[in-house]
Each structure stands twice: as structure tokens, then as C-alpha cells.
N, C-alpha and C positions, 0 to 999 in steps of 0.2 A: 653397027650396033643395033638392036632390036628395039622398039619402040612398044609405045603404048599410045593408043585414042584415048582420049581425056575430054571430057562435055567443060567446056565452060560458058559461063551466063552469069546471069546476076542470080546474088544468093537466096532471091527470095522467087524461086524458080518456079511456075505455073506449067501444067502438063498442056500442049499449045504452044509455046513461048517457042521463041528461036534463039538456040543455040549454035555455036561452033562447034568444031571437032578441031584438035590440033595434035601436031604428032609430036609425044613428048621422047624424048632416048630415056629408055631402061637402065639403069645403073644394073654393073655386074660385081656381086658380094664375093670380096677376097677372098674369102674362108670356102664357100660352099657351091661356088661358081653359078650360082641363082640368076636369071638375068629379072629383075625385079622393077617395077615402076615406084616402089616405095622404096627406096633402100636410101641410108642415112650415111655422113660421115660421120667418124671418130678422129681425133686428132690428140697427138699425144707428143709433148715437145715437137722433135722435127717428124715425126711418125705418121703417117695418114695412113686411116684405113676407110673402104668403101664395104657396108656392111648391110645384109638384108633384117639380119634378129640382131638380139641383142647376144645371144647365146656363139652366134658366130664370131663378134665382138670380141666378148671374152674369149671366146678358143685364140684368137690373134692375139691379144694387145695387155690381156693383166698380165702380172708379173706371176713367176712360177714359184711358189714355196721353193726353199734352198737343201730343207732337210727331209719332206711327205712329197713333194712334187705337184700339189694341188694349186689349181689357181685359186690367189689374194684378190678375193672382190671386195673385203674391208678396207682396215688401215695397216693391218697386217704388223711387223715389228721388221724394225733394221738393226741386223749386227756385223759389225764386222763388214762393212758395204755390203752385207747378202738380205733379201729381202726373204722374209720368214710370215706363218700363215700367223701362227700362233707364238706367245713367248714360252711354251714346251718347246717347240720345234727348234727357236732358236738356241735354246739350253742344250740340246742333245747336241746340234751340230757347232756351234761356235763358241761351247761354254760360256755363256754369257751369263751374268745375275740378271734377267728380265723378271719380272712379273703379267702378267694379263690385265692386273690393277692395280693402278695406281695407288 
């Protein structure tokens, strides 16, 4: 696994000062195969993912509109167990009476 040099010292760090160097392992982003020293998880029920952006995030882990295909980064609408972006979407594909407002 590929690594990153990382300085660390006390945070109130003077040019002088003696620092470390330690070798941290690079996380590799599911989505986009990035080997990254910053890279974050996500966890979703039993789900985990190891991700560099948040954009990669999303391409893995929101859920897919049921009736446009677009990922629900909202609250999105459920009918029928399908998860939908919009309550248009859910009306076309589940005949549902939804609204968007309450």
C-alpha cells in the first residue's frame, strides 16, 4: 500500500523546531481508484465505503431515483419500497398521490 511523509510536531510549529517524519498508508478511493493520503470513510447501514471526494461518495453509495435515474442527495420521496428524486418522479412511475409539499 503506498504511503505518505507526514511532519508532525507541536502545533505551534517555529521554522528550527525538530520535527518527525512518519510513514502514514494512503487510503485507496473505491470509486476512482486514487491512492490518497486524505481519503475519508462513509458508512451506510452494513455498507462501507473508502472515498477520496465527496463526488466519488455519491457515484458509490446515494440511492438511484427509481423513475429519472439521478442520484438522491436529498430526502428524496419513497413509494411503493422505491426510492424516487422528486414526488413528479414517484407519480409517473408508482402512481402514487405524493406531493413535494407538504
Amino acid at each position: 500500500m503506498p504511503s505518505a511523509r507526514v511532519a508532525e510536531g507541536p502545533s505551534g510549529y517555529v521554522p528550527g523546531d525538530t520535527i518527525s517524519i512518519r510513514e502514514v498508508p494512503m487510503g485507496i478511493c473505491d470509486t476512482c481508484g486514487n491512492d490518497y493520503d486524505r481519503t475519508f470513510t462513509v458508512r451506510r447501514g452494513e455498507e462501507t465505503g473508502t472515498f477520496d471526494s465527496f463526488e466519488c461518495a455519491v457515484s458509490a453509495m446515494a440511492p438511484v431515483c427509481g423513475h429519472c435515474g439521478c442520484r438522491v442527495l436529498g430526502h428524496g420521496v419513497e413509494a411503493a419500497g422505491v426510492v424516487y428524486c422528486c414526488a413528479s418522479c414517484a407519480r409517473r412511475s408508482a402512481d402514487a398521490d405524493l406531493s413535494d409539499r407538504a
